[in-house]
Structures are given as C-alpha cells and as structure tokens.
C-alpha positions in Angstrom: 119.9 177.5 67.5 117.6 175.9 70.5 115.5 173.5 70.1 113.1 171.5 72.3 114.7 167.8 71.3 118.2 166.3 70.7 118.0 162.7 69.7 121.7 161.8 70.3 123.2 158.7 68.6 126.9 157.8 69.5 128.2 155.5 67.7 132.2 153.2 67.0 132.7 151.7 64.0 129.0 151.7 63.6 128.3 152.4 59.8 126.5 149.0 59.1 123.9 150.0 62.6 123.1 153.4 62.7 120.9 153.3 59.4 118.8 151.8 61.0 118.4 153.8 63.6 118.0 156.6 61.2 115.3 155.2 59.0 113.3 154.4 62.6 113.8 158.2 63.5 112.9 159.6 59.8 109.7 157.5 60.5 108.7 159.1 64.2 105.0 160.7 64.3 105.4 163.8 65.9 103.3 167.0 66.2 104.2 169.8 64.3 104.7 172.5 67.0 107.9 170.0 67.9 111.0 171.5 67.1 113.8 168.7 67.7 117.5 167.1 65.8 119.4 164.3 65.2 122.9 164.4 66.4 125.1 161.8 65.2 128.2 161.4 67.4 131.0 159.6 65.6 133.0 158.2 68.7 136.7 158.1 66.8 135.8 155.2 64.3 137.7 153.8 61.4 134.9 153.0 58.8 133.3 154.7 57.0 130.7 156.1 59.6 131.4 160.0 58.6 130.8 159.1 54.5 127.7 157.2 55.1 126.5 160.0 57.6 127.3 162.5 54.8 125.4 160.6 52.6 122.4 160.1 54.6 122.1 164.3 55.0 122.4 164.6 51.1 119.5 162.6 50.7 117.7 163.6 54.0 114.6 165.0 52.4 112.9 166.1 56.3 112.7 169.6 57.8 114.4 167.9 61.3 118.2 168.8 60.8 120.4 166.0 60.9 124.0 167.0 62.1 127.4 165.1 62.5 130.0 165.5 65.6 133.1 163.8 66.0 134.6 163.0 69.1 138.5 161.8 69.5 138.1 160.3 72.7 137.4 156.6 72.7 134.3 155.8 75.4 130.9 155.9 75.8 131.2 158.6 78.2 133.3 161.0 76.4 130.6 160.7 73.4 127.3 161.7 75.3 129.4 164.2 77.4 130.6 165.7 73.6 126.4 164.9 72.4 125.2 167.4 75.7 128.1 170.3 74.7 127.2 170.2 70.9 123.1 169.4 71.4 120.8 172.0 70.9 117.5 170.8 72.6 116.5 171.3 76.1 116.1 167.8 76.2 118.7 165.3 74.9 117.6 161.5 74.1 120.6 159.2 73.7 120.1 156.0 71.5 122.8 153.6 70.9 123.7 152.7 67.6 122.1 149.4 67.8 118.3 150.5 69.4 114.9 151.1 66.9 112.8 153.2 68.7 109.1 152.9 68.1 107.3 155.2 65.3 105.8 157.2 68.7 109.0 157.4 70.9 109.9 161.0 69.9 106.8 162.2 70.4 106.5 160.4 74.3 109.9 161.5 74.8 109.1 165.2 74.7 105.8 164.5 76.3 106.6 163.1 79.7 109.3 165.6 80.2 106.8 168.3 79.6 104.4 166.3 82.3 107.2 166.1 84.8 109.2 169.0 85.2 111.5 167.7 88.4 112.4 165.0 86.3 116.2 164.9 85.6 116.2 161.5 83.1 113.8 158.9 82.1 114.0 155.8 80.3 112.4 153.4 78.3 110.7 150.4 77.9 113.6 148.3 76.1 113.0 144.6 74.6 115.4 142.5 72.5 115.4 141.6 69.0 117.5 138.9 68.8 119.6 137.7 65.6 119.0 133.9 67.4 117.0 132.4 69.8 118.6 133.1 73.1 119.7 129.7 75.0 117.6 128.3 77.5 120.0 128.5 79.9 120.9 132.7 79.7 116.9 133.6 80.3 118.0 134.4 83.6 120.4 137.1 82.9 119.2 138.5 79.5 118.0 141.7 81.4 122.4 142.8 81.9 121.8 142.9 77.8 119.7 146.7 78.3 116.4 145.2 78.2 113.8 146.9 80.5 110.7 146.0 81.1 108.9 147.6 84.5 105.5 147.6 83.8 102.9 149.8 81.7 102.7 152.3 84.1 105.5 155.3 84.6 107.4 154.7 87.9 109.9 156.7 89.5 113.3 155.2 90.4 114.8 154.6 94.2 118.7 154.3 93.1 119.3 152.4 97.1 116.4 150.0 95.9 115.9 149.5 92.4 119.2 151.3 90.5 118.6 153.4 87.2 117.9 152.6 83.8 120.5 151.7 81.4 121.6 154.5 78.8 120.2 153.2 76.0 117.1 155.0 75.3 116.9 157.5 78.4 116.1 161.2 77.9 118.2 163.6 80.2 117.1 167.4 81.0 120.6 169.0 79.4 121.1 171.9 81.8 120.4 169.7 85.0 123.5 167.6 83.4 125.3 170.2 82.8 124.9 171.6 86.7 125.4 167.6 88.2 127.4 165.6 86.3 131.3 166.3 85.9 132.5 166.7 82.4 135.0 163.4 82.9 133.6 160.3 84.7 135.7 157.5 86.6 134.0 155.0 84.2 134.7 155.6 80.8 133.2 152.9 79.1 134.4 149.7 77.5 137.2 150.8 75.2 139.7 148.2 73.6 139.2 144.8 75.7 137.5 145.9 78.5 134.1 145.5 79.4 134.2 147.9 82.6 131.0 149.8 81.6 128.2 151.6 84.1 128.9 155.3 82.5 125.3 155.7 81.9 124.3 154.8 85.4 127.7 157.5 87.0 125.9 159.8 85.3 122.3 159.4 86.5 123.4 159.0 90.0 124.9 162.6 90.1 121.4 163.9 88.5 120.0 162.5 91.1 122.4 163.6 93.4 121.6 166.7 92.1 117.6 166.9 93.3 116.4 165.2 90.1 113.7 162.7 89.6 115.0 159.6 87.7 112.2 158.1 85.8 110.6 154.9 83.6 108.4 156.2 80.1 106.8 153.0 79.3 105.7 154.8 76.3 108.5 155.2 75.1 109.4 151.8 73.2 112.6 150.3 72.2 113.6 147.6 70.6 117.4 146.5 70.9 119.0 144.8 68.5 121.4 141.9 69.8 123.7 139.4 67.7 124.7 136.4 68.4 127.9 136.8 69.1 126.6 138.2 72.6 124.9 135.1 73.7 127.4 132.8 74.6 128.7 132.4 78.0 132.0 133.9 77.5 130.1 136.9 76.8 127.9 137.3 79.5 131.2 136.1 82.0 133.3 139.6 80.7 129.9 141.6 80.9 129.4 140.7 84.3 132.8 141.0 85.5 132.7 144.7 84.6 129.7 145.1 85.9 130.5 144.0 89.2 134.0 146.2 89.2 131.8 149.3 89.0 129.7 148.6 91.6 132.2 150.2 94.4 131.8 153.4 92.6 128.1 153.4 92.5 127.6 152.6 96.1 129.4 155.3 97.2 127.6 158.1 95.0 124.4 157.2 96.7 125.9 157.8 100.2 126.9 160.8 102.0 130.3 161.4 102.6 130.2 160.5 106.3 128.6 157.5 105.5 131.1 155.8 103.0 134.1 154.7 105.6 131.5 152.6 107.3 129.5 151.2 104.2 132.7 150.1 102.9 133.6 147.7 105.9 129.9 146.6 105.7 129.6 146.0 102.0 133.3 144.1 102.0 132.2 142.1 104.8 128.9 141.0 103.0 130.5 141.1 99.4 132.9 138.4 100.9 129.8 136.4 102.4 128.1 136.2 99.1 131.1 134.7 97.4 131.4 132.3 99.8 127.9 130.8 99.8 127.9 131.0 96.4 130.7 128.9 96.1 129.6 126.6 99.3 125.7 126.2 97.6 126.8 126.0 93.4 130.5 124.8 93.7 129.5 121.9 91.3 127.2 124.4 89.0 130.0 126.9 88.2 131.7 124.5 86.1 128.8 123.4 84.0 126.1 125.5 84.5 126.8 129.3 82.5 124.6 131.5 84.9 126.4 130.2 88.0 129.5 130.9 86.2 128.4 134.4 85.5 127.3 134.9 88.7 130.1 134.0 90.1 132.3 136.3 88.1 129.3 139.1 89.3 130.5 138.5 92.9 134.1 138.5 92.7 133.8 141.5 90.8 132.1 143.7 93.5 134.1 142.5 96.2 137.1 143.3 94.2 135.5 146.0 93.1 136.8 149.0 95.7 140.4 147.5 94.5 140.3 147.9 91.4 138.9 151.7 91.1 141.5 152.7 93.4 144.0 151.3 91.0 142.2 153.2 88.0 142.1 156.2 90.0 146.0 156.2 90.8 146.9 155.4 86.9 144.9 158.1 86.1 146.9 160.3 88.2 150.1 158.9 86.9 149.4 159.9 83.6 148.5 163.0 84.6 
C-alpha cells in the first residue's frame, strides 16, 4: 500500500541503537493528512535486532505501521537499495541506526520535498552528541564523522564544488532512484575490516546524474550519536584512508565519458603534488600531530585511489 513517507533505518548488530531512534520517531509532530512508515532494515545481524524489533511492534501503540526487512547481504549499500525495493512511500528518508531526529524532522522532510519538486535528495542539518568531549586536537576533522552544518537557509548542492551530503539523514525521491542509481554499487560499504565507505555519496551522484537537484533541509535536525571509541586517531587514520580510496570513483561520475582519460592524468599528477608538499611542509607534524597524520593517510588514499578500484573491480569479476 503507497504511502507519502518511508523513514528507513538500516541497521548491523544494532539492537542496543535503534531504540532510540524509534522512541525519537514515535515522538515526531506531524500533520494528520501525512500518511508515512517505519522500515526497519535488519542488515544480516547476529543479536538480537529482529526480537527486539518484534517486540517494539507488539507494543507499538501508533497508527504509523512499523515494519521489519531483512537483508542477507552485508553493506550499507545493499541495505538502502533492499529499504527503496520494500518501501512504500514516494519519499524514502534513511536514518542510521545511531541518528535522533528532531520532534519536527518528519514533518520538514515531507515538506520540502513537496516545495521542491526537481529535487532528487536532500539532507540535513547533522550535529554530534558525543559520549566524550572530543580532543582538542580532532576539531579539525570532526565534520568526516556525518556532521553537517551549512547554514539556516536551504542550499542546493554543486557536486564539482561542494560534494553531497552524507547518508545519514537525507530524504531521496524513490522512483528517481529507482530510474538513476544501479541496483549494485562499486562501493559497498565498510563490511568486516574495512572502512572503504562513500555508498551514500555513489548513489547521490547518479541522482544527479540523472537531472536531480541535490539539496540541504536545515530544518530538518539531527543529532548523531558518536562514542568514544571513534575519537582516537587510529580511528579517524582508517576513516580517512577509505575515504580517500573512493575518491577515484566519485570524480569520474561527475565527468563525461570523454572527459575521464584526461582528468585522470590531471588529478594523478596533482594527487601526487599534494602528497608531496604535504610531506615537504608537515614531515615533522605527521609523527606527532594526529590531523597531519590523518591527512596524510587522506592523500595517499586518493592518489592510490584509481588503483585500488581497479583492483576491486577485477575481483569482482573473478568471482563472478
């Protein structure tokens, strides 16, 4: 049966989180001419994520269904791609398992998209609640944790310039992803050890690819809940390491096929520059100093980057 919103949570191992997120979403303020779900998409876990789910719809007591999916396939991607098949709204809102929207978010979610019909996505204003205080010396790079903040006024994103929001918290129009983005994406998301990640912005860059408008709600009002497990340097050195071997990728679905030979001599050539003045200017700082360190890991991953997704691509195929 249709509906006008699916809130979409995906979620691994995640039986301790996603309550939370819940009791947020049982709490929205929303008028009553909007018809929307909750979609809980269990991505192959081994707690006890489908009891407590079960439990939770027992003792749901709203009129907004609350359904359970599961989905085999460890990654990220494979769990919003399963959340768009299975969703029923027009609209599909993905929260992580670990993000508390505001009492209001629902509401704003299904507002803007009404108010911009060529958009394709949006996101949202995203600030951390952390379990410590974050070190003095991470401020720099806190904003690689999903945290967004872009103003109080809704802007529209320039992939080339300024990228697209992360996929915590954005809402996507479901038959423009269903037209745009392929069922199976080259990034996955981090499953097992790795930290190679960037599935939500894959996807946002074929919606735009597409014809769509890729937008920020500042309405729309997250707040991200982070340990402190993830604010240590170690952390941050794996995070941006993956974040840097995706880059490759990225770059190219913003160009036009004619364009990519010669953008990837160009972006080698300068990806190889940046390392070495980075090395030249904070040789001293990388040993001592963690954002330097993190940085540098940033930069060796994008110039490796073009490598390394080859590599990925050809195992694929191997195991094909």
């Amino acid at each position: 049966m249709s509906c006008d919103l699916t809130i979409a949570i995906a979620t691994f191992n995640g039986a301790e989180r996603f309550p939370l997120v819940l009791d947020a979403l049982r709490s929205q303020i929303t008028p009553t001419s909007l018809n929307w779900e909750i979609l809980i998409i269990d991505n192959n876990s081994s707690d006890d994520t489908a009891a407590r789910v079960e439990r939770y719809q027992a003792e749901w007591g709203t009129t907004v269904p609350l359904r359970y999916c599961f989905e085999p396939q460890q990654g990220l991607a494979f769990a919003r791609q399963r959340a768009i098949e299975t969703a029923n709204g027009t609209w599909v809102g993905f929260l992580d398992d670990d993000n508390l929207p505001s009492p209001t978010w629902v509401a704003e979610a299904y507002a803007f998209g009404q108010a911009h019909p060529q958009a394709g996505a949006y996101g949202s204003q995203i600030q951390g609640r952390f379990e410590i205080e974050p070190p003095e010396n991470l401020q720099k790079i806190l904003f690689y944790l999903a945290i967004v903040n872009r103003g109080s006024q809704p802007s529209q994103y320039s992939p080339r310039q300024n990228g697209v929001p992360p996929g915590a918290g954005v809402v996507v129009r479901k038959d423009a992803w269903l037209a745009h983005v392929p069922p199976r994406l080259l990034l996955a998301g981090r499953v097992g050890g790795s930290m190679l990640s960037c599935e939500d912005l894959e996807a946002l860059l074929y919606l735009h690819s597409g014809g769509w408008e890729i937008w920020h709600n500042p309405a729309m009002q997250i707040e991200h809940l982070i340990p402190a497990n993830r604010l240590n340097q170690p952390y941050f050195m794996g995070l941006m390491r993956g974040v840097g071997l995706c880059r490759h990728h990225l770059r190219m679905l913003v160009l036009k096929t004619w364009q990519r030979p010669l953008a990837f001599g160009l972006y080698l050539v300068s990806d190889a520059g940046k390392v070495l003045r980075h090395l030249l200017h904070k040789r001293m700082a990388i040993a001592h100093e963690p954002v330097a360190a993190c940085e540098m890991q940033l930069l060796l991953g994008i110039l490796v980057s073009p490598f390394y997704l080859w590599s990925l691509r050809l195992s694929r195929l191997i195991k094909q």
